[in-house]
N, C-alpha and C positions, 0 to 999 in steps of 0.2 A: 481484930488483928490488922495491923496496916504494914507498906511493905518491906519496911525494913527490918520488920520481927520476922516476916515469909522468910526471909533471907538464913535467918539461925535457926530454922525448922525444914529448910528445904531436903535437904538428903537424910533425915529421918524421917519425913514424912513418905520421898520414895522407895525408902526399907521397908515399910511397914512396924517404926520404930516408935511413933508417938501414942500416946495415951488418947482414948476414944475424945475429950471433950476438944483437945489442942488438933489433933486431924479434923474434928468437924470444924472447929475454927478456921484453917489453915483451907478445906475444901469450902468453905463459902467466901473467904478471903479471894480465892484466883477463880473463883464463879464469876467475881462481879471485877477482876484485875487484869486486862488482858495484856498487859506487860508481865506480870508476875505469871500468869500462864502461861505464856510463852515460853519463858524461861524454864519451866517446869516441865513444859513436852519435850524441849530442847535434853534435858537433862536426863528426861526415863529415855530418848531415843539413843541416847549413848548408852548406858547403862543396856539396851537392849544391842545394841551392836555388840558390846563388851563378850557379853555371853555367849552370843554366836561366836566368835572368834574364839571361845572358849569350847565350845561342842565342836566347831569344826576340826581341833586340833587333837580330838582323842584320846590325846597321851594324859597320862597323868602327872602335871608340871603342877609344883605346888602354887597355890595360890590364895593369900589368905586377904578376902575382900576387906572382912571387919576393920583388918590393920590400916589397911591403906586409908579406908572412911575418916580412924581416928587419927590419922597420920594429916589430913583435909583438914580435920575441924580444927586441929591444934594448931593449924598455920592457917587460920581462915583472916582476913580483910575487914572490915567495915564496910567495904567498896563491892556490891556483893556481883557485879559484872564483872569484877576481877579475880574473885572465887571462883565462880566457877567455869571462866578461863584456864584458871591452874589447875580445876580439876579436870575440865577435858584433858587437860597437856598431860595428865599425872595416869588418868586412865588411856592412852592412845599409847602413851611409853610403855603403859605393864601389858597395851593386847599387841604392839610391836617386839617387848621381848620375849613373851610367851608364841609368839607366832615365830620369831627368829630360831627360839627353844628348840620347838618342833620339826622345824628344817635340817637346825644341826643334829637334832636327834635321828633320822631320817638317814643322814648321811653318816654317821655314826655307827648306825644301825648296819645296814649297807655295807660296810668297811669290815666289820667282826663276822657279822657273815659271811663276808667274800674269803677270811682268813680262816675261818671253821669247814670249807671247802676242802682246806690242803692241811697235810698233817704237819706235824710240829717240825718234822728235820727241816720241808721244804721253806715256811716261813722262818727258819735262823739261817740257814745260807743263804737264802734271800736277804734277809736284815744286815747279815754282817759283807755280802757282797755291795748294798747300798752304801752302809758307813766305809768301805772302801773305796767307791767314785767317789764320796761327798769329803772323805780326807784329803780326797786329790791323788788318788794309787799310789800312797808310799809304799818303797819294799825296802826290807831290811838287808836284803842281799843281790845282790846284782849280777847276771849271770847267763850266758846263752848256753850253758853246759849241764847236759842233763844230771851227768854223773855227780858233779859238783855240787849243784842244787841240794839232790838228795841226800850226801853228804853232811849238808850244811843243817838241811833239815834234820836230822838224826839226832844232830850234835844237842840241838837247840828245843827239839821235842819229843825226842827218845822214840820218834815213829818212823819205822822205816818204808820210806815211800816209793812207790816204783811209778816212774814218770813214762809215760808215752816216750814211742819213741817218734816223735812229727820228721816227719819229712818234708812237706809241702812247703813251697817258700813263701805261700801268701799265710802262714802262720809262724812264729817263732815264741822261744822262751826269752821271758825278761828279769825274773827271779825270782824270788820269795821272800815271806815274810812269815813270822809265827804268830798265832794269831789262841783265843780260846774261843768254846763254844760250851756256853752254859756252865763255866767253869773247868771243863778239860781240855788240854794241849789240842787243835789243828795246826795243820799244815796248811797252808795258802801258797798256794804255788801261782805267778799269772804268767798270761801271754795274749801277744795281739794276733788278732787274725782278722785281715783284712780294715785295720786301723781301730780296731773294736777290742776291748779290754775281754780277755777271757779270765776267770780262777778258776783251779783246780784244786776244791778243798780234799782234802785228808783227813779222816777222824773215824776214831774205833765207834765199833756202835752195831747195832743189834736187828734182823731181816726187817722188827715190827718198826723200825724208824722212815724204814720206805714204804710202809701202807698208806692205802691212796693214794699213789702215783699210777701210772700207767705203768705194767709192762712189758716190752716188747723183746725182739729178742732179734740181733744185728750183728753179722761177721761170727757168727755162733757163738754168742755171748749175749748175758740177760741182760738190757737194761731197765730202769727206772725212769720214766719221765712227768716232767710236769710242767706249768708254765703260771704265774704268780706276777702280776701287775707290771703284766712285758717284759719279763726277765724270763728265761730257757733254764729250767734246770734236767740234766742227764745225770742220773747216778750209776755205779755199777759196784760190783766188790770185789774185793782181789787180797786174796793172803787172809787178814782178820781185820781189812779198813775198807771204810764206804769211802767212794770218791765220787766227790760231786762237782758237774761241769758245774758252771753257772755263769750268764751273758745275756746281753740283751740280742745277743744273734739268736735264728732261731734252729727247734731244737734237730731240724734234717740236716743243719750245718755241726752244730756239735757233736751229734753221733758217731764223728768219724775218730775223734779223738781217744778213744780207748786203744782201738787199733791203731793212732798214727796214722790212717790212710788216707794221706792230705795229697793232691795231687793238684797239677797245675789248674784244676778248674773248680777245687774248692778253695 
């Protein structure tokens, strides 16, 4: 064997892929070739990296070697220094996105667990308080009047809502908007307090929607609390609707709001 045939048996000989007479050819070929040896330790030590990056990363990411091998031979050179250049390039990219894989899975991971934490109500008024900053807080109704508000909201989602009555001047109402949650009418009522976007959702719904929350109980009344990737949620119930604070203020600031009990130092 001399070394340009090495060259069309090289990574079937490191599979363990040639027939006993062509490996023993092939193993007294790079005995007595220390170029084509060379190449050939160069090659199992990738391959051996390969796999570690492979064990380190646990997960089960598919990975099908065979393909990639025949995916090599079919685009292989004549030029056999420039094979397997392309095969380092080809395996260094598949233990770079398998390692990438793992990271994003990782964080992934991480994310669904953080939301399997908090029950279902708390992640949709969170989601749908998000798609409200990220619209840029449009409201459908414009209004500092509590009566009005709720008024409006009735008309538009047959719930009739009873708004706080705020007092405090470093809070106000700005208005409302109709909004759904999973399919049925809320109410979205907002206001700033202290330059910070507050909503006050409204939506029919059932004690088991606030499991998991915290609760406490403030000005003799039960609340609900929680807190979900830096946003404040306070719920409470009144009549046959859950109403849920939600704000990135936190939630010793919002508690006051059921009572209205805003005072010049909140």
């Amino acid at each position: 064997m001399i070394c340009s045939e090495t060259s069309e048996y090289v990574f079937a000989f490191l599979d363990n892929e040639l027939d006993a007479s062509l490996s023993m050819d092939f193993q007294h070929h790079i005995d007595h070739c220390a170029v084509c040896a060379r190449e050939v330790e160069i090659e199992r030590a990738i391959n051996g990296q390969l796999a570690c990056a492979l064990k380190t990363q646990g997960s089960e990411i598919p990975f099908n070697k065979h393909a990639i091998k025949q995916i090599i031979r079919q685009n292989k050179t004549s030029a056999m220094r420039f094979r397997l250049v392309s095969r380092r390039t080809v395996l260094a990219a598949c233990a770079a996105v398998i390692i990438v894989a793992g990271i994003a899975s990782h964080f992934v991971m991480q994310y669904v667990g953080d939301t399997r934490n908090h029950s279902e109500f708390v992640n949709l008024v969170v989601a749908d308080f998000k798609h409200f900053l990220q619209e840029g807080q449009p409201i459908h109704f414009a209004s500092s009047n509590a009566s009005a508000v709720s008024d409006w909201l009735l008309q538009q989602t047959d719930l009739e809502v009873v708004l706080p009555d705020i007092k405090g001047k470093h809070c106000k109402l700005i208005g409302a908007r109709k909004c759904e949650i999973q399919g049925e009418p809320a109410a979205f009522v907002v206001y700033e307090m202290h330059g910070t976007p507050v909503s006050l959702l409204a939506i029919t719904g059932l004690n088991s929607d606030l499991k998991q929350m915290n609760q406490i109980e403030y000005n003799g009344q039960i609340h609900w609390v929680d807190n979900f990737d830096d946003i404040s949620v306070v719920a409470y119930r009144q009549n046959n609707l859950v109403y849920a604070i939600v704000s990135k203020l936190k939630k010793n600031e919002l508690i006051h709001f059921p009572s209205g009990a805003f005072n010049e130092s909140n």
